[in-house]
N, C-alpha and C positions, 0 to 999 in steps of 0.2 A: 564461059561466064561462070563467075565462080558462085555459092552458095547466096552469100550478102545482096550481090549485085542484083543476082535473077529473082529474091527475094520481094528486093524496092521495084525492079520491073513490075513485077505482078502485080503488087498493092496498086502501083501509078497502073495501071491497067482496067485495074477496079474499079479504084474514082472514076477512072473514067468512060466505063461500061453505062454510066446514070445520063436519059436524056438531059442538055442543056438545063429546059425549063423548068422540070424538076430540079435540079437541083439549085438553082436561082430562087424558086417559090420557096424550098428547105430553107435556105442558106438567111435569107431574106426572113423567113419566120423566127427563127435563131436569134436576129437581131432583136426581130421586136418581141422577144422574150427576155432578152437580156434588156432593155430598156425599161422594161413594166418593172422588173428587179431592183435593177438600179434607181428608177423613182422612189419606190418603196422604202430602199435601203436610205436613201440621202435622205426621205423625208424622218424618217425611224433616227438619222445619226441627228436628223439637227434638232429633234426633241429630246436626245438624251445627252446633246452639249447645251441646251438653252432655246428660248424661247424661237418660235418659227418654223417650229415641224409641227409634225404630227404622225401617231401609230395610225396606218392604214393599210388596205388593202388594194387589189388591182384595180376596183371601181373607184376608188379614191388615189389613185394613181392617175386612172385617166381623167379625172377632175381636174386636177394640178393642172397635167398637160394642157386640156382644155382651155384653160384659164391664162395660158400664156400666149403673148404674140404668136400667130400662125399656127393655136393648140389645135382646131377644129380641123385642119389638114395633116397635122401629123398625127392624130387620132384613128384619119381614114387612112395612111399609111401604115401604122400599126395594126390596126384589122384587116386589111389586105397580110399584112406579114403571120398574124395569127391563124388567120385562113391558110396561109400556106406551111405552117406548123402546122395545126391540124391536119393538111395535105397528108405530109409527110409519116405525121404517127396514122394517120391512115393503109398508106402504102407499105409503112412496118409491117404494121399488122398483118395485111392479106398477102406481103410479097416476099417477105420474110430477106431484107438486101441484108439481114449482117448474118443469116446461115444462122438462124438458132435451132433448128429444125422440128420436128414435129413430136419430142417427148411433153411432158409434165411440165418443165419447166419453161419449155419453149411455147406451149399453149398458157400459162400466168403471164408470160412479157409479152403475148399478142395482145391477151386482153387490157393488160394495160399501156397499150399503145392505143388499143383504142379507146379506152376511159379517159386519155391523155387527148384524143384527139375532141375527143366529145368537150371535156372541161375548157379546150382552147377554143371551138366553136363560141362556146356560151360568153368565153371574156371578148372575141370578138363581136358578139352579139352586145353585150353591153358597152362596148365604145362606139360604137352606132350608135345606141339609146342614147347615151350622152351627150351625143354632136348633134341628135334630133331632141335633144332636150327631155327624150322621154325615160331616162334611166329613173329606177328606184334606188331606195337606200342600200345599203348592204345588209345595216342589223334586220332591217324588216325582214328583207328575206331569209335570210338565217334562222330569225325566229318562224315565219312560214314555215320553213319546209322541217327544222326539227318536231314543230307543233303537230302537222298535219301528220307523223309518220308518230308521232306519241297517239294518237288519236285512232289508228289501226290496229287489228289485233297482233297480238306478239311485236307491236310497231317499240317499245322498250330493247327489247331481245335484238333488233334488228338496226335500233338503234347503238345497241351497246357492240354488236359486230361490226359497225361503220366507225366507230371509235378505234377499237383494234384494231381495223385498215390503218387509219391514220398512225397510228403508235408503232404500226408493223412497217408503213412506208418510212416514217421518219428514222428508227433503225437500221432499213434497209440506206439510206440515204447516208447514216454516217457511217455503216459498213464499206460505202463504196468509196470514201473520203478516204476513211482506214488504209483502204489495200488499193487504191488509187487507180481502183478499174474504169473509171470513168476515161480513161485515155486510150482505152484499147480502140475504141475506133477513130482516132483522131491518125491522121497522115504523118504520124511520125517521123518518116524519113524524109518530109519536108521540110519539117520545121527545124528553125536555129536552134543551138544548144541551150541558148539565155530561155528562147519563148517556150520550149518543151518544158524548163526548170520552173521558170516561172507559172508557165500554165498550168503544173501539178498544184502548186503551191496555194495558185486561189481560186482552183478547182478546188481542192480541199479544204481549206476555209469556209468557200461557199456551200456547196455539199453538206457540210458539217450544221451549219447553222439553218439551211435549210431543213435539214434531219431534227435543230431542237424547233422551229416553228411548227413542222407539220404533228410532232410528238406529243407540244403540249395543245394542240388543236384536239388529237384524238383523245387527251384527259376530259378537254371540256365535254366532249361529247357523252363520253362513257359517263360524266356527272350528270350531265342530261337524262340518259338513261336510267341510271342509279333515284335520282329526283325524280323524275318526270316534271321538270321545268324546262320548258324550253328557254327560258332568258341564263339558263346556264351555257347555252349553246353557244361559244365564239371561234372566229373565221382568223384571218390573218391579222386583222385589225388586235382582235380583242388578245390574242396569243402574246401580241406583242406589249401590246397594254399591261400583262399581267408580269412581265417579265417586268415594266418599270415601276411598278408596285411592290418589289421586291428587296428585300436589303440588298443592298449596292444595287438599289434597279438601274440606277440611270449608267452606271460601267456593266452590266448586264446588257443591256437595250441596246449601249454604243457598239459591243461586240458583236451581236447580232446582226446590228443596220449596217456595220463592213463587212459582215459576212454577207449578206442579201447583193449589197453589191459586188462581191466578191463573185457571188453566183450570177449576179449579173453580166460580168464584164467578162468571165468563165463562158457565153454563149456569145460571146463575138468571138470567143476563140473558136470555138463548136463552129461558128458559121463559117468560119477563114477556115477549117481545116479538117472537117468531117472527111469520113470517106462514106461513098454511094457509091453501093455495085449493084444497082438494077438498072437496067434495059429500057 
């Protein structure tokens, strides 16, 4: 067997080293992550070609959904799929399936597997709210929790470090657009020559615009900071808002909302082609 061949064995061995139902719970989270995206993004593109959108975020995502024939069913399927995303940046975390091992670096992408899995609980926690009619607004909370943390000592300082996350992930996000690592765990030697090409192409796209929402997220915050006003505070919504407030906002906004679904339709690739090597 020669080098290539006993190569692709191994990987196909990998994937398939992961029980069934983990990987169906992953693969399935995948999805309804790429769908909260792509709402977001289509509603983002059809306010920046004309009336009938709107800049929103995931709880105004799953409003939309809500709001359409059979929205309150496919709401409880997407929280079941977020549940099983969070599953999954769970089992990252403690099981370490891609081998990151146990340096410096390997201990920052635990943690934020599991910051990842925390933030996916919570959007599924809010599409519940919504099907039980009990969800709040977004900005309310927004302003809550920057207010309540201005309101602690060194609660500015600590606010202006949460800023820096944000400004450091969303670099980190077009670095990985950049050098196109976001495909190393993807089953390569499956995939057609077209779907690999393509799948860089808006993998990076997505990635890319994702890297400018979460960047200018971490400005607002650090002006929060800077101020101490929390109505300076904006989430996904307002990031985007400010992009069409801008010269050429609304070819700003439109690039953005194809990139969001870019990144959307980039996690049905992720769910068709991940690889899982845990047990």
């Amino acid at each position: 067997m020669d080098t290539g061949t006993a190569a692709k064995a191994k990987a196909r061995q990998a994937t398939n080293d992961v029980k069934p139902w983990i990987r169906g719970f992953a693969r399935m989270g995948y999805i309804a992550k790429g769908m909260v995206y792509v709402v977001i993004g289509v509603l983002a593109a059809q306010a920046a070609l004309g009336p009938g959108g709107k800049t929103t975020d995931s709880k105004g995502a799953f409003t939309t959904i809500a709001s359409k024939p059979f929205g309150e069913a496919l709401l409880w399927l997407l929280a079941l799929g977020l549940i099983g995303y969070a599953s999954w940046k769970i089992i990252q975390a403690f099981k370490d399936p891609d081998n990151k091992g146990s340096g410096m670096g390997a201990l920052g992408s635990r943690i934020g597997y599991f910051s990842s899995a925390i933030i996916h609980l919570f959007l599924a926690y809010n599409a519940v709210s919504i099907i039980m009619r009990a969800g709040s607004s977004s900005s309310s909370s927004k302003q809550s929790w920057s207010a309540k943390l201005l309101g602690q000592p060194y609660g500015q300082w600590v606010l202006g470090f949460v800023g820096l996350c944000f400004i450091a992930f969303g670099i980190y996000q077009a670095v990985r657009a950049y050098k196109k690592s976001f495909m190393k765990h993807l089953k390569q030697h499956e995939m057609h020559n077209q779907e690999e090409w393509w799948g860089k192409r808006v993998g990076q796209f997505g990635f890319t615009a994702r890297g400018v929402v979460f960047g200018l997220i971490g400005v607002f915050i650090i002006q929060t900071a800077i101020t101490a006003d929390p109505d300076k505070t904006k989430g996904f919504d307002g990031a985007l808002s400010e992009l069409a407030k801008q010269s050429y906002g609304a070819i700003l906004l439109g690039i953005v909302a194809f990139g969001l679904i870019a990144y959307g339709i980039f996690m049905f690739v992720i769910a068709k082609n991940r690889r899982m090597n845990i047990s």
